[in-house]
C-alpha positions in Angstrom: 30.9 -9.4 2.7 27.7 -11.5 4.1 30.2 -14.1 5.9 32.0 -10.9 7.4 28.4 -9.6 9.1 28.5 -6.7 6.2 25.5 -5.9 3.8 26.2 -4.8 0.2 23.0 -4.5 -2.2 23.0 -5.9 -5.6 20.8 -6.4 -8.1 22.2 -8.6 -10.6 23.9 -11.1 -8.2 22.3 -14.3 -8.3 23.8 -17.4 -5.9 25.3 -20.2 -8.5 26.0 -18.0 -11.5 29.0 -16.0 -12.4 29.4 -12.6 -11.7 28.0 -10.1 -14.1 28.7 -5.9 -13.1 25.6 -4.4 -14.2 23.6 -2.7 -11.7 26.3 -0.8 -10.0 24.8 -0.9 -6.8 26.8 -3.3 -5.2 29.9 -0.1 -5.0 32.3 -0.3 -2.1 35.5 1.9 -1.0 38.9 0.9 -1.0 40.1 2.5 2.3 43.7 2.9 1.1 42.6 4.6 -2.3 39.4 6.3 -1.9 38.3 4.7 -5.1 34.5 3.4 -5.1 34.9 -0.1 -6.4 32.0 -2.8 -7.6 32.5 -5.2 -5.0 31.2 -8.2 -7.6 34.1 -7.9 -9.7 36.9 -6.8 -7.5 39.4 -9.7 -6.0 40.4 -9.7 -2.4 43.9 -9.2 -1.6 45.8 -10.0 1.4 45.3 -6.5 4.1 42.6 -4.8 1.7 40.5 -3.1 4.0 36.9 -2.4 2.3 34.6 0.2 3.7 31.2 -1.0 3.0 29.1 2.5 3.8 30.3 5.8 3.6 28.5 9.1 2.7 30.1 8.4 -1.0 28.9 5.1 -1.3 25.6 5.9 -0.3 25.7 8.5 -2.8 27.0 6.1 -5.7 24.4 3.6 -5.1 21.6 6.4 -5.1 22.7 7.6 -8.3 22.7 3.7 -9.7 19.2 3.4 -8.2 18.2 7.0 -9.7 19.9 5.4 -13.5 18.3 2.1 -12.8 14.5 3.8 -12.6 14.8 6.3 -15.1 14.0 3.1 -17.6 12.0 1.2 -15.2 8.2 1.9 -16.6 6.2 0.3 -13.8 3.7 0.8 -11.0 4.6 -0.7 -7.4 1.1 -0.3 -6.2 -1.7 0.9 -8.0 -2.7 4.4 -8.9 -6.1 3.7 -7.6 -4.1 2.8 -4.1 -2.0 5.4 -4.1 -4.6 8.5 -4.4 -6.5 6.2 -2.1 -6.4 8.7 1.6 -6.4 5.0 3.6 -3.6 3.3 0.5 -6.3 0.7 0.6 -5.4 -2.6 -1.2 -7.8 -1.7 -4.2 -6.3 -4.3 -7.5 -6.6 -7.1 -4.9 -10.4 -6.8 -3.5 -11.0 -6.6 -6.8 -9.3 -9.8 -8.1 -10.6 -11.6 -4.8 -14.4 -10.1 -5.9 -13.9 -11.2 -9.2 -13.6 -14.7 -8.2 -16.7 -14.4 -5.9 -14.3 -14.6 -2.6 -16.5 -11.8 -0.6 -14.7 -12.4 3.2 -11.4 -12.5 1.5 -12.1 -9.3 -0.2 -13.2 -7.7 3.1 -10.1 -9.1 5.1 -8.0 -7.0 2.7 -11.0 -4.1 2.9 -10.4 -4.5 6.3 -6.8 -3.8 6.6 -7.3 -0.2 6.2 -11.0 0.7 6.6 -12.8 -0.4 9.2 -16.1 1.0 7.8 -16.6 -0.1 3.8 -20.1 -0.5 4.2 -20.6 2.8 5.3 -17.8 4.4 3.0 -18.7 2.5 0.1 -21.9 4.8 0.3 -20.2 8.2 1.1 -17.0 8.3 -0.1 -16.1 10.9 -2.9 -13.8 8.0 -4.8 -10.3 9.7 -5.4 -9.3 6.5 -5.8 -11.7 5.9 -9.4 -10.6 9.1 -9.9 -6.9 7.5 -10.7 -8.6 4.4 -12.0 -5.9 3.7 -14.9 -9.2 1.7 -16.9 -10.8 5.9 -17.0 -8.3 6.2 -19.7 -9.8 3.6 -21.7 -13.3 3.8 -21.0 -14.7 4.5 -17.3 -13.1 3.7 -14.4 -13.7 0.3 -12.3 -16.9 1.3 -9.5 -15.0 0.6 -6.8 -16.9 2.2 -3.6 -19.7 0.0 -5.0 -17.7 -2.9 -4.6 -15.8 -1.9 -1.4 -19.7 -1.5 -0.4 -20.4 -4.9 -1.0 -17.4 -6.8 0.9 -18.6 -4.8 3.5 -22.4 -5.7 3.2 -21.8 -9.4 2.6 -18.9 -10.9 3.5 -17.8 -11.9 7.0 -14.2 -11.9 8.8 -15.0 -15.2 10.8 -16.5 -17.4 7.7 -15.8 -21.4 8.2 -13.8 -22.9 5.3 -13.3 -22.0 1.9 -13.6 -18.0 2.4 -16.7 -17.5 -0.4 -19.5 -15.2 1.1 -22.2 -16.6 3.3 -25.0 -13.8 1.9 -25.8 -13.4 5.4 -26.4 -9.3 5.7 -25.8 -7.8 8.8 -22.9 -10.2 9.6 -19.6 -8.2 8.1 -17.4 -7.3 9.4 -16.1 -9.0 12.5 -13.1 -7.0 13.6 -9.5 -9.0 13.7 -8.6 -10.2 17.1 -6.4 -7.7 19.1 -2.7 -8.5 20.0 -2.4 -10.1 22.8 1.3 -8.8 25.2 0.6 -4.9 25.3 0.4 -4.6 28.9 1.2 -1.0 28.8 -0.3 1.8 27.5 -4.0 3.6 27.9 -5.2 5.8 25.2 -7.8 8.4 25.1 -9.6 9.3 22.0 -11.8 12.3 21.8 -14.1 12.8 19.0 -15.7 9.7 17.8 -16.1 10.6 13.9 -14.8 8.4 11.0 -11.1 9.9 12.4 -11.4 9.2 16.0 -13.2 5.6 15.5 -10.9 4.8 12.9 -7.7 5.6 15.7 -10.0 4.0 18.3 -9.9 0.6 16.1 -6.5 0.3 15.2 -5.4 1.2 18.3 -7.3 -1.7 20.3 -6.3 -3.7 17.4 -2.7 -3.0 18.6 -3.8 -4.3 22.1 -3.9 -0.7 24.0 -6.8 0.2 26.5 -8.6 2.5 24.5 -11.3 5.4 25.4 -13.3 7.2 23.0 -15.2 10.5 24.1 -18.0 12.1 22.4 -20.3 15.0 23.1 -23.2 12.8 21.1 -24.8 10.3 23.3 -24.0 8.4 19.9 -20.5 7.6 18.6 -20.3 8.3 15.1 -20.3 12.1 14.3 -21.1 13.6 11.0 -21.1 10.4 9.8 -24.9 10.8 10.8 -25.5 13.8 8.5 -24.2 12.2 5.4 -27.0 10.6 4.4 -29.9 11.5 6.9 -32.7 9.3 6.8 -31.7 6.7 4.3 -32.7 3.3 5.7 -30.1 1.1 4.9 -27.2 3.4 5.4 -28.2 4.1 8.8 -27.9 0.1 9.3 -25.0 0.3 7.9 -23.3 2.8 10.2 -24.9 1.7 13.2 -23.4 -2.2 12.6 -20.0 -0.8 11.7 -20.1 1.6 14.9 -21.3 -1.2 17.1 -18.2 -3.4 15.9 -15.6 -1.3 16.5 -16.7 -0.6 19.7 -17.4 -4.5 20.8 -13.9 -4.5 20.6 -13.3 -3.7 23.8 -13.4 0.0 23.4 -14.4 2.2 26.4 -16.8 4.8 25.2 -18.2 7.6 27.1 -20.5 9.2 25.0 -22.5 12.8 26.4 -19.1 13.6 27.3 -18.4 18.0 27.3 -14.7 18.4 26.6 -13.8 21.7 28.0 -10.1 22.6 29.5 -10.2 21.3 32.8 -11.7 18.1 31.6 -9.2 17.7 28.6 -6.2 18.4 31.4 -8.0 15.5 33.8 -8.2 13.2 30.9 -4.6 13.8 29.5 -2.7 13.2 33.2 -5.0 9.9 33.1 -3.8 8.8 30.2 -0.8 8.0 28.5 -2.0 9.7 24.9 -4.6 11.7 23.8 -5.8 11.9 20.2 -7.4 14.7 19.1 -10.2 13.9 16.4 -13.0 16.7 17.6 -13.6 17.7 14.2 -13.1 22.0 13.2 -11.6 23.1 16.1 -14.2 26.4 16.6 -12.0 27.3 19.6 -9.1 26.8 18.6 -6.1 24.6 20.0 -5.4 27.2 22.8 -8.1 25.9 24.8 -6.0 22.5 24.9 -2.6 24.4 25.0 -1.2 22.8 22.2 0.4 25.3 19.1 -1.6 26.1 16.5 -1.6 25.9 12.8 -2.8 27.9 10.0 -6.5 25.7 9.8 -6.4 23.9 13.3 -3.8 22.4 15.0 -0.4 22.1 13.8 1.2 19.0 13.9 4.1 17.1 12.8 2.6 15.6 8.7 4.4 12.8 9.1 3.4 11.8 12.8 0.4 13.9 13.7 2.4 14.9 16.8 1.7 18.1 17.9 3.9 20.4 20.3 3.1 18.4 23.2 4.6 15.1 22.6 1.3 13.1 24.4 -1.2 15.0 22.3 -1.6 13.8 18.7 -4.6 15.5 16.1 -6.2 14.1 13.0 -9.4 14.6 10.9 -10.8 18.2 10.7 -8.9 19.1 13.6 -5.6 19.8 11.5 -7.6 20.5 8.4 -11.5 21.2 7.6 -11.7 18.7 4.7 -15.3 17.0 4.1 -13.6 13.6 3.2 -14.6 10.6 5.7 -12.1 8.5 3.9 -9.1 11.3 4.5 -10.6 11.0 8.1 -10.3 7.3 8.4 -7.0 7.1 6.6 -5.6 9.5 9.3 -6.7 7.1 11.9 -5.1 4.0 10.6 -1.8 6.2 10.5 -1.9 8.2 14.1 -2.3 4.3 15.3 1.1 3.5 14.0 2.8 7.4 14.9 1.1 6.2 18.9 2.4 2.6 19.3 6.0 4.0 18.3 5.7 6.6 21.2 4.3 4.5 23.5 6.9 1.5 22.9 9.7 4.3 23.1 10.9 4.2 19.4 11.9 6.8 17.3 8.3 8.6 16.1 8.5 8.4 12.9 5.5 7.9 11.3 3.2 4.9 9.3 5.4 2.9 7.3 5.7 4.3 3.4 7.5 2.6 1.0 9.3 3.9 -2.2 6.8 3.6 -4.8 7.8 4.0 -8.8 4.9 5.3 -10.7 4.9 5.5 -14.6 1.9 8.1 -15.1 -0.7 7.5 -18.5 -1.2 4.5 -20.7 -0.7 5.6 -24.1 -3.5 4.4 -26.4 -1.3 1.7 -28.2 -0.8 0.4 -25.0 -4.4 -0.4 -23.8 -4.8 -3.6 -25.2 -1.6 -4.7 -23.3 -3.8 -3.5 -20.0 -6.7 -5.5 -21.4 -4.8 -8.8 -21.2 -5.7 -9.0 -17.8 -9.0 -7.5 -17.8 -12.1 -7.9 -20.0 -13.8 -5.3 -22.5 -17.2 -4.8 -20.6 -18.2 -1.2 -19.9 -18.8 0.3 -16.3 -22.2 -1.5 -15.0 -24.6 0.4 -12.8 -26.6 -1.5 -10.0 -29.9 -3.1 -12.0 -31.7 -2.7 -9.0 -30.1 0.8 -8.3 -27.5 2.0 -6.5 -29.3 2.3 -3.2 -29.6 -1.3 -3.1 -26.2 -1.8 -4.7 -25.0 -4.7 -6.8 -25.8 -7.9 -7.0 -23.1 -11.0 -6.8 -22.7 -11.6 -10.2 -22.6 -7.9 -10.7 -19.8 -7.9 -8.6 -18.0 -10.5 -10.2 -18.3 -8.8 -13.2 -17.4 -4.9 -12.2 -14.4 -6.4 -10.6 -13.4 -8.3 -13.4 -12.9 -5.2 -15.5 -9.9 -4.2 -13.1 -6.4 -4.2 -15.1 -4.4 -5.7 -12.2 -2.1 -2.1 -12.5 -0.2 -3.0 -9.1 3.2 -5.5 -9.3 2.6 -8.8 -8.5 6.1 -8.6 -6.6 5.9 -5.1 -4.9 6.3 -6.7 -1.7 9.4 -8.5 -2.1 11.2 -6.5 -5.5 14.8 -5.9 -4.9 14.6 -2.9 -6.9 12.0 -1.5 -4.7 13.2 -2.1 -1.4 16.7 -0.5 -2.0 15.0 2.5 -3.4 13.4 2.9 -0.4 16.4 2.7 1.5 19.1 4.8 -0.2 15.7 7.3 -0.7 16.2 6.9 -4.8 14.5 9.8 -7.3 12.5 8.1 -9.9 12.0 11.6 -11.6 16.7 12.4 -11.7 17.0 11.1 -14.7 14.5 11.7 -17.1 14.7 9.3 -20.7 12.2 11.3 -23.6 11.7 7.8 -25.3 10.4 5.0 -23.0 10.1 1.1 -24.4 6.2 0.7 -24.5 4.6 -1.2 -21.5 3.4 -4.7 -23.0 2.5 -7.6 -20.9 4.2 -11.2 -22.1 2.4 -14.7 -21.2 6.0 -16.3 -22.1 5.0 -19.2 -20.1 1.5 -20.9 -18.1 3.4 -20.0 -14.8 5.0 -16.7 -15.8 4.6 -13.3 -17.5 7.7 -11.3 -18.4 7.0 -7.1 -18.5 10.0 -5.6 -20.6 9.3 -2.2 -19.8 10.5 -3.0 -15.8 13.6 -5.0 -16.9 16.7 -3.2 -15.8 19.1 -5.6 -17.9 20.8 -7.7 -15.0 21.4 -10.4 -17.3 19.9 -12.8 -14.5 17.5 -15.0 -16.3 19.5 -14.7 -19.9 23.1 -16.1 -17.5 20.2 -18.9 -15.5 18.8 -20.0 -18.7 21.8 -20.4 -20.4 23.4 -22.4 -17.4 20.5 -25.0 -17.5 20.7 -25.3 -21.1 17.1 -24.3 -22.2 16.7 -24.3 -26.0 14.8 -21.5 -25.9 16.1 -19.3 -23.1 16.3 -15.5 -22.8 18.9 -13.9 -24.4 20.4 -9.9 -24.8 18.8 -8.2 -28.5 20.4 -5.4 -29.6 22.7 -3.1 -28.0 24.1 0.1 -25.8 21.3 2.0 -24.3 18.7 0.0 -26.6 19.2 -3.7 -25.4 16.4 -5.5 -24.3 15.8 -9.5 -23.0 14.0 -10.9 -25.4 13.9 -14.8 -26.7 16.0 -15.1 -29.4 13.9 -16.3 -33.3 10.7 -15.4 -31.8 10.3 -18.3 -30.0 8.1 -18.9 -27.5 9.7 -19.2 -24.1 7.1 -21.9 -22.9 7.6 -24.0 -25.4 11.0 -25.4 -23.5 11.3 -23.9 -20.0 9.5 -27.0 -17.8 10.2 -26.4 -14.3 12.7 -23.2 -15.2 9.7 -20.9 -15.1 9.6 -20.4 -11.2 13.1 -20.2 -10.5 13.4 -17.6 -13.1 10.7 -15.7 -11.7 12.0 -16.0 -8.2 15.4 -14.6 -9.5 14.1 -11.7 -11.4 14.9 -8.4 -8.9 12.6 -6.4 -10.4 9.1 -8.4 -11.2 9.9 -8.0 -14.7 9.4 -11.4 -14.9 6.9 -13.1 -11.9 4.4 -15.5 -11.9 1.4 -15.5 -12.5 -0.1 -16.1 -9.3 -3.3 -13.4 -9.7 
């Protein structure tokens, strides 16, 4: 099919080893019959003509998918990440924290917020909230060490990325994509929403110009912690970075309609982030919603395809993280209109979710954690934590997100046959556990979907002590036959088994 320019999924396909029909979501039509075939086990004849996507076939291979998940108990990402309002990269701060890597930390901070030190001092933390370790004791402080990253570490450190201690330095924003010739954006409002659209934006390479009534950009960001010294600093830095971008700001600006009409035939998009509309939208001529301007959920596109909202504007909800989240996203909905795609929104990939640990299942969770309780700041939380604190808080994170989210085969054609985790419900569930079977890898039964991939690799290269199918019908599971231990004989098998598994049911242990 790959030699003929066609594209069939599979999941238990591996190059080298004999064909094994398991995941049934490699199905193809015969044209002649109508029959859906697996296309791994089905010989070509001479004048078969195979149909390779159909409505039925994409049907079929949902429903394999849908099968497939109902037994697959595993996170992609995180929960914190998920009930994070920016999908901030939570697990892996934390492991870079843990190791004292402060400007790594931040680089991932700064993926998605472009103001920790100022949120890791406001924000209401939906993400510790989620924190899988709450269930065992107290969640993981993570807007303290968010707060931190941004505090202490740098973007533009020399060398071997470990913090400098230098305060005031963090962070530099990332350089801006050079090649977008096209394309001038105006921002109005120049709140956590509007400054987060503002940076992205610019980050993107578009001319970018940010109105304000304030003389200072900002907004309520101000009235969030009136008067406290360093958070003040804080904001102030953060502000002053995203506009030493290269952002245009006119501050003392007085929207009104003839104004907003001037600036929207000078510009190619305008994005609304004025906070609670008091007016309401008719005084920008755009259709309104049942809180503030309605908009497309997905896009933030309103009924005039130029004009996009975010922030309070759509919704009155005191959350500068929700704000800044929204930012990040419009950024992504704008550079698809302006480059003349389809608007369809930031990217969002399929994510499987498995809900609460049991209690027998903490100390699996533990493996990769240690037993220390929540710390508070000795020197208070004004002044926040110290680096060893740091190291220590984050060192209490469980490492909930897959280590192979990014490239699992299982995830990705989820995603894009639109699979149902929740279909097929199973009442009894194998319990999560977390295997070291080897220095290099760790094997995760409950995400195993049975493709027989390491048990057909291992058994190829003659390993003594290879992976093998125990028991059988719905209860099989790859285990290593006699309770031996799979390291004990797997030498430079490990990787390549790892590397084969399409699930990250088995992946290395790379952190």
């Amino acid at each position: 099919a790959k030699d003929a320019g066609a594209e069939v999924p599979t999941l238990c396909h591996y190059e080298g080893l004999d064909h094994y029909t398991s995941c049934m979501v490699c199905m193809v039509k015969d044209a002649s019959t109508g029959k859906l075939l697996p296309s791994c086990s089905v010989l070509s004849e001479e004048g078969m003509e195979i149909i390779t996507l159909d409505e039925d076939i994409f049907a079929s291979r949902k429903a394999a998918l849908d099968l497939l998940l109902s037994d697959h108990r595993g996170d992609c990402q995180a929960p914190c990440q998920t009930a994070c309002p920016a999908h901030m990269d939570i697990p892996l701060m934390n492991r870079l924290l843990a190791e004292g890597k402060v400007d790594e930390a931040l680089r991932i901070v700064d993926q998605d917020i472009p103001i920790p030190s100022v949120l890791g001092r406001i924000c209401k933390a939906p993400c510790e909230g989620a924190c899988r370790r709450k269930t065992i004791d107290e969640p993981v402080s993570v807007c303290l060490l968010k707060r931190y990253a941004g505090d202490l570490g740098t973007i533009s450190s020399g060398g071997d990325g470990t913090s400098t201690e230098s305060v005031g330095t963090a962070p530099l924003a990332e350089e801006t994509k050079a090649g977008k010739s096209g394309g001038k954006v105006a921002v109005i409002g120049a709140g956590p929403a509007g400054l987060s659209a503002a940076c992205y934006l610019r980050r993107m390479g578009y001319k970018v110009v940010l109105f304000d009534r304030n003389v200072k950009a900002g907004g309520l960001l101000y009235s969030a912690r009136p008067g406290e010294e360093h958070y003040v600093e804080a904001l102030e830095r953060e502000v002053g970075q995203i506009l030493d971008t290269g952002i245009e700001f006119k501050g003392g600006s007085e929207i009104d309609k003839n104004k907003f009409h001037e600036i929207l035939d000078s510009h190619d998009v305008v994005v609304l982030a004025t906070g609670e509309m008091v007016e309401g939208s008719g005084h920008w001529n755009i259709e309104p919603g049942k809180s503030g301007i309605s908009i497309n959920k997905d896009t933030y596109q309103t009924s005039n395809e130029k004009i996009f909202a975010i922030g309070n504007a759509i919704r009155p909800a005191r959350s500068a993280v929700r704000a800044v989240g929204h930012g990040k996203e419009v950024a992504s909905s704008v550079d698809q209109f302006l480059n003349g795609r389809e608007v369809s929104g930031h990217p969002r990939m399929f994510n499987s979710k498995f809900g609460r640990l049991l209690e027998e299942e903490f100390a699996e969770y533990l493996k990769e954690s240690v037993p220390d309780k929540r710390r508070d700041p000795q020197k208070g939380e004004p002044a926040g934590f110290s680096l060893d604190e740091v190291k220590l808080e984050a060192s209490r994170c469980m490492h909930c997100d897959c280590r192979d989210q990014d490239t699992c085969k299982l995830r990705i054609f989820s995603d894009k046959y639109k699979a149902d985790q929740r279909r097929f419900k199973r009442e009894i569930h194998i319990p999560v556990s977390k295997v070291y079977v080897h220095e290099s890898i760790i094997y995760e039964p409950s995400k195993c979907i049975k493709c027989g991939i390491c048990v057909r690799l291992t058994e190829k290269k003659r390993e003594k002590y290879g992976f093998t199918f125990i028991g059988r019908g719905f209860d099989v599971q790859i285990g290593i036959p006699f309770d031996e231990k799979l390291g004990k004989d797997l030498r430079g098998l490990a990787i390549e088994v790892a590397e084969a598994c399409p699930t990250g049911a088995l992946s290395k242990n790379k952190g």
